[in-house]
N, C-alpha and C positions, 0 to 999 in steps of 0.2 A: 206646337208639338213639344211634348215634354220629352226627356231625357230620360232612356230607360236604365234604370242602376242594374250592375251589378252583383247581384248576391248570391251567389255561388259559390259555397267554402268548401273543402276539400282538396286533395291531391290529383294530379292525371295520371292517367295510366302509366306514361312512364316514368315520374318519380317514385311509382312502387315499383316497374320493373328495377331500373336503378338500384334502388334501397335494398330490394328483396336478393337483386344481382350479388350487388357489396355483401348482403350479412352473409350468402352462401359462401362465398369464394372466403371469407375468414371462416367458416366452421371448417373448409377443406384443409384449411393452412392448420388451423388449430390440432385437426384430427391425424395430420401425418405429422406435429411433433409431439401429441401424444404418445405415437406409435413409435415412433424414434423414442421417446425417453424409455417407453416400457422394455422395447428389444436391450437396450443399453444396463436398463435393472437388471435383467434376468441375466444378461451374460456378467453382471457382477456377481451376483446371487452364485452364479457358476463357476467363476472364479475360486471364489473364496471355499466354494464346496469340496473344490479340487484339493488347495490346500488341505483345507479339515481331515479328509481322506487320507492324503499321504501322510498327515502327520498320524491319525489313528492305524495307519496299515504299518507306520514304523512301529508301532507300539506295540503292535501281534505283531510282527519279527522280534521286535528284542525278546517276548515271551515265546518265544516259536524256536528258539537256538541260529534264528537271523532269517526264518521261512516266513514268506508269503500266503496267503492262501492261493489254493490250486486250481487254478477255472481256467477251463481252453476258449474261455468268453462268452460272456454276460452282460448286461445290463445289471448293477449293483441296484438291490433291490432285496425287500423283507426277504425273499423267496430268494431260489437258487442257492450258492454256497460259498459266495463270499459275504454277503450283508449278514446271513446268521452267523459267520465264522467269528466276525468283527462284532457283531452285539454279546455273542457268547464270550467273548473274550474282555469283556469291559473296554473295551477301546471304541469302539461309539456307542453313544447312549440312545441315540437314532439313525436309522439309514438316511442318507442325503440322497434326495431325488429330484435330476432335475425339473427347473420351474415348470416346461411344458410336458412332462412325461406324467404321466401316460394320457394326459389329455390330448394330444397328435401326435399320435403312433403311425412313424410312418412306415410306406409301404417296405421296407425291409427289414421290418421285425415282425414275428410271430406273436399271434393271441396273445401266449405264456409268456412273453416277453425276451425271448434267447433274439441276438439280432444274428441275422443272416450275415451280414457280411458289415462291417464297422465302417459309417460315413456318415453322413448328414443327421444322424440318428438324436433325439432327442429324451438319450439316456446316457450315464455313463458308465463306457463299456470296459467292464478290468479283461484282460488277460495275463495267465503269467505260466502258463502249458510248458514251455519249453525249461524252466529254472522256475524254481521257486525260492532265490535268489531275487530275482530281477521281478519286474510286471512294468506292465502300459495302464495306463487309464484313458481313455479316446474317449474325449466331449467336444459339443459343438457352442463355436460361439455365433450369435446371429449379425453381428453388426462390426464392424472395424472399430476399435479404442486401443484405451492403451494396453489396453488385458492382451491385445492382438488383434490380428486380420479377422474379419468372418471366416468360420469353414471351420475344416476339421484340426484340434491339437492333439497333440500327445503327450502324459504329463507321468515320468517315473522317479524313481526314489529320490533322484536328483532334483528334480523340477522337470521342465520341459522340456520334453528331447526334439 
């Protein structure tokens, strides 16, 4: 009786489960610190927009006799009457809009963009109704860093209140 070889190349079944196990579980890991770095852009991107803003809304004040523009709250934007007040004025040369607006509008803002009531909201919202003197600006940051906590800031002539 001879000896039968043999010749069978290939992998079994479970070295491609295995394999195929492993490459999954690193595309998962991959795709939530993707998602982590991009939350983390955009709330810098928001950051810095904040800044931008207080510094161009000082600058219609000092031309304004130290007035703010006037909104009982907005989402700053082309439209409504503080982002025109601020391009008319030379002190921004564009409105800053945040990263995710109006791409997820959520559910407490209107079509036209006015927010119902200021929170999670992914615009940022000025008020300044009561003085035109003072104003808020209310943006949302998505992630904890050093910009802050997640959740809602409030950001006026001083910095952050």
């Amino acid at each position: 009786m001879a000896k039968q070889k043999n010749n069978k190349k290939g992998f079994t079944l479970i070295e491609l489960l295995v394999v195929i196990s492993i490459i999954g579980f690193l595309a998962v890991l991959a795709l939530v610190a993707v998602t982590t770095v991009r939350r983390g852009a955009r709330d810098s991107l928001r950051v810095n927009a904040i800044s931008a803003m207080r510094k161009s809304l000082e600058l219609y004040a000092n031309d304004n006799d130290g007035n703010y523009p006037v909104s009982a709250g907005e989402c700053v934007a082309t439209t409504g009457s503080v982002g025109p007040a601020l391009l008319a004025s030379k002190a921004l040369e564009s409105v800053m809009v945040d990263p995710s607006w109006p791409t997820a509008v959520p559910a407490n803002v209107t079509p036209g963009g006015t927010v119902i009531a200021p929170s999670n909201s992914f615009c940022y919202y000025y008020f300044s109704a009561t003085s035109t003197k003072d104003f808020t600006v209310n943006y949302y940051l998505e992630t904890d860093s050093r910009a802050g906590a997640s959740g809602i800031h409030v950001a006026g002539p001083s910095g952050e209140k």
